[in-house]
C-alpha positions as CSV (number, residue, x, y, z in Angstrom):
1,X,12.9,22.1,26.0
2,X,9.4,20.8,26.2
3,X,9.1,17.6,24.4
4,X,8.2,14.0,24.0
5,X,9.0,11.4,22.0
6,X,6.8,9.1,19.9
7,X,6.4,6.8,17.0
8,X,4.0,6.7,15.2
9,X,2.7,3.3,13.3
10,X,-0.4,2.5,11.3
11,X,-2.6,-0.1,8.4
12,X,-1.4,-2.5,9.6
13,X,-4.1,-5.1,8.5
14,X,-3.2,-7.9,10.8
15,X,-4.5,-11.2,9.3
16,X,-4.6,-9.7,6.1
17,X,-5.0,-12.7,3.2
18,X,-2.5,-11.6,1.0
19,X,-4.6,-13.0,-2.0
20,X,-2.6,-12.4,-4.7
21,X,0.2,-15.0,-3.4
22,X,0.5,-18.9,-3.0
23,X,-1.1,-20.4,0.0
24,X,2.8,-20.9,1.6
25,X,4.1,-17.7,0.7
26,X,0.6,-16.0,1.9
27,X,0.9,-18.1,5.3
28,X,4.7,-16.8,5.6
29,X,3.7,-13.1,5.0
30,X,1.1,-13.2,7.6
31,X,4.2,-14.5,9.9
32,X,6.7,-12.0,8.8
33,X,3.7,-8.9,8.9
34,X,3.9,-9.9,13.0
35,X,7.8,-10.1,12.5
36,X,8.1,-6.2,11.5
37,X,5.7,-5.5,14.2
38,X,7.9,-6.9,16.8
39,X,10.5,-4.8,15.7
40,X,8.1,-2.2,15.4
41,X,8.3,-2.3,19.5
42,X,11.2,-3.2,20.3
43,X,12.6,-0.3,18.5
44,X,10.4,2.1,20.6
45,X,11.8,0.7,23.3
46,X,15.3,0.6,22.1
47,X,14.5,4.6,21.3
48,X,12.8,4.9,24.4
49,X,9.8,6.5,23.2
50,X,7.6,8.3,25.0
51,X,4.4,6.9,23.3
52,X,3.3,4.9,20.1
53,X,0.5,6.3,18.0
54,X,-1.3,3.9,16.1
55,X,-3.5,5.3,13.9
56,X,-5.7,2.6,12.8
57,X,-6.7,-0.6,10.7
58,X,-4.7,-2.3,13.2
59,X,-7.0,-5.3,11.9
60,X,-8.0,-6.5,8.5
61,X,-12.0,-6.5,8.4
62,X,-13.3,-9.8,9.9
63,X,-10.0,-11.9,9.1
64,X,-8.1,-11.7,12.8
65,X,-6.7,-15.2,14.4
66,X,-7.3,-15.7,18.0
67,X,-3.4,-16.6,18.2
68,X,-2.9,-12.8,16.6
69,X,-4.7,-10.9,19.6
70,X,-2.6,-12.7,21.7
71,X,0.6,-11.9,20.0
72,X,-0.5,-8.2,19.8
73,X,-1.6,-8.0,23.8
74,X,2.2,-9.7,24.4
75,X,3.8,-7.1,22.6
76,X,2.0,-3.8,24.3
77,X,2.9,-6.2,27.7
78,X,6.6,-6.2,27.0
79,X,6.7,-1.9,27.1
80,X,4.9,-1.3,30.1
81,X,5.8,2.2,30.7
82,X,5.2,3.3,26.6
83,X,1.6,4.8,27.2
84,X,-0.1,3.0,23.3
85,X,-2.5,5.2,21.7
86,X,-4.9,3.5,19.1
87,X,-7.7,5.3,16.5
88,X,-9.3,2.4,14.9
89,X,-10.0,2.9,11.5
90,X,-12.5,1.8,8.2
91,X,-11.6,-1.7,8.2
92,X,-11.6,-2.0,12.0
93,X,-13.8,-0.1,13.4
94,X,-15.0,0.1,17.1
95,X,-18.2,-1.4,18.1
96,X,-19.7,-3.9,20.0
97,X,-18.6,-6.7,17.5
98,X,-15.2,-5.4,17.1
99,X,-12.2,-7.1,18.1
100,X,-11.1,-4.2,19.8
101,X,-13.4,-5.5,22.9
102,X,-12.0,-9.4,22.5
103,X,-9.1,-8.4,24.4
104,X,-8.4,-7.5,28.5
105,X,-5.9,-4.7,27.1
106,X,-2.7,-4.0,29.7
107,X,-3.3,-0.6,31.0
108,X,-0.6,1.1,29.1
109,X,-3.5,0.7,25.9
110,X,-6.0,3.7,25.4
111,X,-8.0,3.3,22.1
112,X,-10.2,5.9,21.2
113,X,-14.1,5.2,20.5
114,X,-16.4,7.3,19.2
115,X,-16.3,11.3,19.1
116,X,-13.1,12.9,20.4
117,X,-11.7,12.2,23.8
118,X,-8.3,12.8,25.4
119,X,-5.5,11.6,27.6
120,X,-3.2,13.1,29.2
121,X,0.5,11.7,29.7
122,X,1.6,10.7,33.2
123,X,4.5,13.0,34.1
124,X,4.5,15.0,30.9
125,X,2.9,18.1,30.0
126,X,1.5,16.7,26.6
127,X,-2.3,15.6,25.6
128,X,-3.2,12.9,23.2
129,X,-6.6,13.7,21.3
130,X,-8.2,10.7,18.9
131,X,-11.3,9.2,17.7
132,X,-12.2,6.3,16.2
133,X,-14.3,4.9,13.5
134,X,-17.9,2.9,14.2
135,X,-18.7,2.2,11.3
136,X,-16.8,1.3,8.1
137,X,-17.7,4.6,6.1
138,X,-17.7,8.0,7.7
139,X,-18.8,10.9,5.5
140,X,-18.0,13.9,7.4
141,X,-15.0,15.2,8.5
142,X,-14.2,14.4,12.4
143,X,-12.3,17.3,12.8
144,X,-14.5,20.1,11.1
145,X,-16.1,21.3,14.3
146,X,-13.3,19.9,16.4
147,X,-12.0,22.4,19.5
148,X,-9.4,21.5,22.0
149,X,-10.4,22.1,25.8
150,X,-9.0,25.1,27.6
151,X,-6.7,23.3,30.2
152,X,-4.6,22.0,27.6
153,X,-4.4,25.0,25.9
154,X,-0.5,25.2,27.1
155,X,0.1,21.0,26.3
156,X,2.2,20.1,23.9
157,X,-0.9,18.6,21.6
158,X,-1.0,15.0,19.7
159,X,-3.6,13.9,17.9
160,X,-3.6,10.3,16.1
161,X,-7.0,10.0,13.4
162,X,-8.1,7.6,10.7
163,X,-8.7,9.5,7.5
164,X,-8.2,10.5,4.1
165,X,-7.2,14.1,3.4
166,X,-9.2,15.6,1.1
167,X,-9.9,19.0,-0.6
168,X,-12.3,21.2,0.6
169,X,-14.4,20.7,-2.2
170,X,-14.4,16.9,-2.5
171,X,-16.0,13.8,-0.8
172,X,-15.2,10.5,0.4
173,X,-16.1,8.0,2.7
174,X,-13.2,8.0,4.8
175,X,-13.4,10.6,7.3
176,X,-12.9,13.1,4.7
177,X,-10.7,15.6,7.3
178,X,-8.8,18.6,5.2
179,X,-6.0,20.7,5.0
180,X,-7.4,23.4,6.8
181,X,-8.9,21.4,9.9
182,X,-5.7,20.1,10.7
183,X,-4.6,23.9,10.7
184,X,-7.5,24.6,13.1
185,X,-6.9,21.8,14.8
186,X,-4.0,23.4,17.0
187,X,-2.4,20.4,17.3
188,X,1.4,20.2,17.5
189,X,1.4,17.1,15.3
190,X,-1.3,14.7,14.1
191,X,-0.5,10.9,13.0
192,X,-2.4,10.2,10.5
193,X,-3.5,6.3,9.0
194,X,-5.4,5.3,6.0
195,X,-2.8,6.1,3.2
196,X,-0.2,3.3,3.0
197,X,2.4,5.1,1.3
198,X,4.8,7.5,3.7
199,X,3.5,11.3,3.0
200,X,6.6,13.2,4.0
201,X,6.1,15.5,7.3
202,X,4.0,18.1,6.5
203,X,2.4,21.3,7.5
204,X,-1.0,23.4,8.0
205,X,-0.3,27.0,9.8
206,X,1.3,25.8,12.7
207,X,0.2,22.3,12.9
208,X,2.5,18.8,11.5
209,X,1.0,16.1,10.2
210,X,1.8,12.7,8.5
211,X,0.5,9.5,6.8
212,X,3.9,6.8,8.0
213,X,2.4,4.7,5.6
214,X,2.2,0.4,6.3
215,X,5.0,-1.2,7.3
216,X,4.3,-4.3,5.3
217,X,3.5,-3.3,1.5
218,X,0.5,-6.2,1.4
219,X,0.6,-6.2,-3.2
220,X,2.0,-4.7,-6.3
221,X,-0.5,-1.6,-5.5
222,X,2.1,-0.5,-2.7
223,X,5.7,-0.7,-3.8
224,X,9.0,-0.1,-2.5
225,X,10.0,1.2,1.3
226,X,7.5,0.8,3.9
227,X,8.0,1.8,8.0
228,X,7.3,4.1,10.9
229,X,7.7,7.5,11.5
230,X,9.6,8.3,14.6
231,X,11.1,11.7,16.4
232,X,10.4,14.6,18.9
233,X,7.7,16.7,19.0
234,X,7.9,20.4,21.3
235,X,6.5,23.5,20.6
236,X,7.6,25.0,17.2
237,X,10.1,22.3,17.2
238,X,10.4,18.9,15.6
239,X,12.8,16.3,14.4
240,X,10.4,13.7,12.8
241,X,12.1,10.7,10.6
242,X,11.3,8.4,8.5
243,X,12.6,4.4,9.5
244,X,12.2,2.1,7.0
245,X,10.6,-1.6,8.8
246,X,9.3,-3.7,5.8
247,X,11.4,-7.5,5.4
248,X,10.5,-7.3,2.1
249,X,9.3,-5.0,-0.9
250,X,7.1,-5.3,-3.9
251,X,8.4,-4.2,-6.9
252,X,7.4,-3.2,-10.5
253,X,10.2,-3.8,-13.1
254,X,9.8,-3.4,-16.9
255,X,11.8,-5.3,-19.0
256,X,11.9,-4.7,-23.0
257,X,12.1,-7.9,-25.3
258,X,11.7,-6.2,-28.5
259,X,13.4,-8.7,-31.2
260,X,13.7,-11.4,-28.6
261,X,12.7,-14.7,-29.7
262,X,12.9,-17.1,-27.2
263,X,12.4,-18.0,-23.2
264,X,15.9,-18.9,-22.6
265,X,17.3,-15.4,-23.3
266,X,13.8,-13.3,-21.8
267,X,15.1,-14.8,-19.0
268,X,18.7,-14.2,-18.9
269,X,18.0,-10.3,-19.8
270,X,15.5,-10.6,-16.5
271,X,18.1,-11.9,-14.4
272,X,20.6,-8.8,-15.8
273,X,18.3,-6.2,-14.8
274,X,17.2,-7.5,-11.5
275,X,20.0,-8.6,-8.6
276,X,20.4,-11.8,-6.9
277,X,19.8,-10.6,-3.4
278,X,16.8,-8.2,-4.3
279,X,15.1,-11.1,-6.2
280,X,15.4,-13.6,-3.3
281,X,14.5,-11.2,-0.7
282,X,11.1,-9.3,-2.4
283,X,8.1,-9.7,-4.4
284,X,8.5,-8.8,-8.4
285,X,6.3,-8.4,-11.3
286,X,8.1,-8.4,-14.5
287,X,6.2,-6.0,-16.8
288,X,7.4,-7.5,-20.6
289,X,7.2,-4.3,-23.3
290,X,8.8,-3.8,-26.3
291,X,7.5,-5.9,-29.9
292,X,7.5,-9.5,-30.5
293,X,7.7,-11.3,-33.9
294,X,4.3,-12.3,-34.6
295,X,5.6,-16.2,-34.4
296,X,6.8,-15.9,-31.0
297,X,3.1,-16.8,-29.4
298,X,4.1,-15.9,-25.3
299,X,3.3,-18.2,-22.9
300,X,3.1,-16.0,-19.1
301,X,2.8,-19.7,-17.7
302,X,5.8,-21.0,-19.0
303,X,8.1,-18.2,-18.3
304,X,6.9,-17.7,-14.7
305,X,7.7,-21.4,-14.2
306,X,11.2,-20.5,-15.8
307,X,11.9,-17.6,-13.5
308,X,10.3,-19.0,-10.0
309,X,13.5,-20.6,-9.1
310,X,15.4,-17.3,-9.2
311,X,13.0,-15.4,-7.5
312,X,11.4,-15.3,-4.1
313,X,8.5,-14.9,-5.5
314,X,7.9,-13.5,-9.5
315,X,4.5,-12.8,-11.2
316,X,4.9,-11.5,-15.6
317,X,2.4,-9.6,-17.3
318,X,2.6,-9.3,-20.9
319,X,2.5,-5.9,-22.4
320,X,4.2,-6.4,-25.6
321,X,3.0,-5.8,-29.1
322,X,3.2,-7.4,-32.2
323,X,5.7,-6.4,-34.2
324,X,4.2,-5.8,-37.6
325,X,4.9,-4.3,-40.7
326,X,1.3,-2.7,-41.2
327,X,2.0,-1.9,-44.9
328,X,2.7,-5.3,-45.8
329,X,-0.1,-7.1,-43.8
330,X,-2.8,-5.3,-45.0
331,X,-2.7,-5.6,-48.6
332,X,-2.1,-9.3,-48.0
333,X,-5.4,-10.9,-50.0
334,X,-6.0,-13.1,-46.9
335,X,-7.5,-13.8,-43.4
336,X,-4.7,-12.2,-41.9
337,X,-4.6,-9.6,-44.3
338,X,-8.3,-8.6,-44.4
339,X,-8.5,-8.9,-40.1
340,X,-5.4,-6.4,-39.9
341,X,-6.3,-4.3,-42.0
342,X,-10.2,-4.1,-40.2
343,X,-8.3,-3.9,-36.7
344,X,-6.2,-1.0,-37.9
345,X,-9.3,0.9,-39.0
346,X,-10.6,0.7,-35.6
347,X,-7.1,1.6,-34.0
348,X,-7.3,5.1,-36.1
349,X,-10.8,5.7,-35.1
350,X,-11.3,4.4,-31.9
351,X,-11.3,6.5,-28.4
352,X,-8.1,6.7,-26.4
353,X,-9.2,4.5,-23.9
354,X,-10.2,2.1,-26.2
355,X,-6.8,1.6,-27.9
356,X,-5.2,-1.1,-25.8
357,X,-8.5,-3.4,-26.3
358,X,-8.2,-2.9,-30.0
359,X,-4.2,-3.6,-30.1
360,X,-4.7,-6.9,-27.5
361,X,-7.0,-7.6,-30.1
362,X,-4.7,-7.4,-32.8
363,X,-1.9,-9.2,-31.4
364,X,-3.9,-12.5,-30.5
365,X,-5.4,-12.5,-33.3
366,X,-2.8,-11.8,-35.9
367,X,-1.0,-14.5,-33.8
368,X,-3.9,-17.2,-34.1
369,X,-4.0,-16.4,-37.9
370,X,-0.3,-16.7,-38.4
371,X,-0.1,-20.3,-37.1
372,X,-2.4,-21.9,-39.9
373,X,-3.0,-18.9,-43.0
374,X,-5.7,-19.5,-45.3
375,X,-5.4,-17.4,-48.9
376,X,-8.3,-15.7,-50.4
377,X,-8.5,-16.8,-53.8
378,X,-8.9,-13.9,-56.3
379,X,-11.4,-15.3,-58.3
């Protein structure tokens, strides 16, 4: 059978700040993001992949160490016969500023600049189309005119593109390709980057096409698994896969405290619901729910400085409520009593979105007022 073997890779925002983290543990993630990488490569070798497709935002805007293009022209080195396919993207975009033209690429490299070109594989009968972005906002779709050329009408047909899918109907700034021009497209599979969260394979008429996702998350905004996608590509015939690469994994965890009344046992009930090895291996936050007595005033500071030693690295947001007996508190002939009852009026007439101000509103202050209550006289 006619086929070749790829893997396809993609965002992966070398350099990337990691803002959200300490200063170490931001330092150690930019270390680790080149880690996964190198296995990145060395399992295409291991596989012994026909070529890589990387589809862009290979670098993180203007943040990109001299030491990292280095590192990245090493690794392409070390696979000389893997022909390396690149379609820069939004946030690294080719131009005459770009770090794309920093580096004396091995010949094994072919990144794609502006307007769709193509490359045909040494020894195979298979054609790799791309384009890349200039500039960091492209408005129209690349591929809605796109045709392939008529000698490689009988390749098998790759494609690797920067973009967000989009509905026929609906804009963005991002190469805003659709549904239906990967169908016309007539490729046999396109590798798709932008999106950092694994699509599944899918399919337009007789076309594949994928978002692999990041293989580092990079914050809480993309949890869980992250990797490649790797597998065979022939005519009418495919066996595509998903490989997890990520070291580590953000995660999301709720955790209800309702009746809880202290630090000590908040965090032994977080240490029953998440397990040793997953908490020193990957990033939480700890998402408190549930209702609190209106005594227990929550400090986040104090119980993240409780948890850090049991966690790689822990961040808590507090999404409790108070925990109030609204018939009671509102006849109360006093400051508390008077600002309940105002706050509940507003809860019952308020907008839906406006319903978590109003009830952060209520807790803090219900809490202020319930550390020092002043009583209305009657008279």
């Amino acid at each position: 059978m006619n086929k070749i073997k790829i893997l396809h890779c993609s965002d992966l925002h070398f350099d990337t700040p990691f803002s959200d983290l300490p200063i170490d543990v931001s330092e150690q993630r930019k270390e680790e993001l080149q880690e996964t990488f190198s296995s990145v490569i060395e399992l295409a070798s291991k596989e012994s992949v026909d070529a890589v497709l990387l589809a862009g935002d290979i670098f993180d805007n203007l943040r990109v160490r001299k030491s990292t293009l280095d590192f990245l022209r090493k690794r392409f080195e070390s696979i000389p016969n893997i022909d390396i396919f690149i379609s820069p993207g939004n946030h690294d975009p080719i131009n005459s500023r770009s770090f794309y033209k920093m580096i004396d690429w091995p010949s094994n490299v072919h990144i794609f600049d502006s307007g769709f070109s193509s490359y045909v594989i040494k020894d195979k009968n298979v054609v790799v189309y791309g384009a890349g972005f200039t500039t960091n906002y492209i408005k129209k779709s690349m591929l809605m005119d796109f045709k392939i050329l008529e000698e490689h009408k009988n390749f098998i047909k790759l494609m690797v593109l920067h973009g967000e899918v989009a509905a026929s109907n609906s804009l963005n700034e991002y190469n805003p390709i659709t549904v239906e021009d990967i169908g016309n497209s007539s490729m046999n599979y396109v590798a798709l980057g932008h999106k950092h969260q694994f699509s599944e394979i899918k399919r337009s008429r007789n076309t594949l096409y994928a978002y692999c996702g990041c293989p580092e998350g990079r914050g809480f905004d993309e949890l869980g698994q992250k990797g490649i996608i790797i597998g065979e590509i022939g005519e009418g015939y495919s066996n595509l896969r998903f490989v997890p690469m990520n070291k580590r994994s953000y995660n999301i965890q709720n955790i209800n405290v309702t009746n809880i009344t202290n630090y000590e046992d908040i965090k032994i009930k977080v240490l029953e619901v998440i397990n040793k090895d997953s908490r020193e291996k990957d990033l939480y936050k700890i998402v408190l729910t549930g209702e609190l007595e209106e005594e227990f005033n929550l400090d986040i500071e104090v119980l993240t400085n409780k948890l850090s030693e049991y966690f790689y690295f822990v961040k808590v947001e507090d999404s409790t409520k108070i925990k109030l007996n609204v018939n009671e508190v509102t006849v109360e002939n006093s400051i508390k009593g008077i600002f309940a009852k105002k706050l509940m009026e507003k809860l019952g007439s308020c907008e839906e979105d406006e319903k978590d101000i109003y009830e952060l509103a209520l807790k803090f202050g219900i809490q202020s007022l319930s550390e020092g209550e002043i009583v209305i006289d009657d008279n």
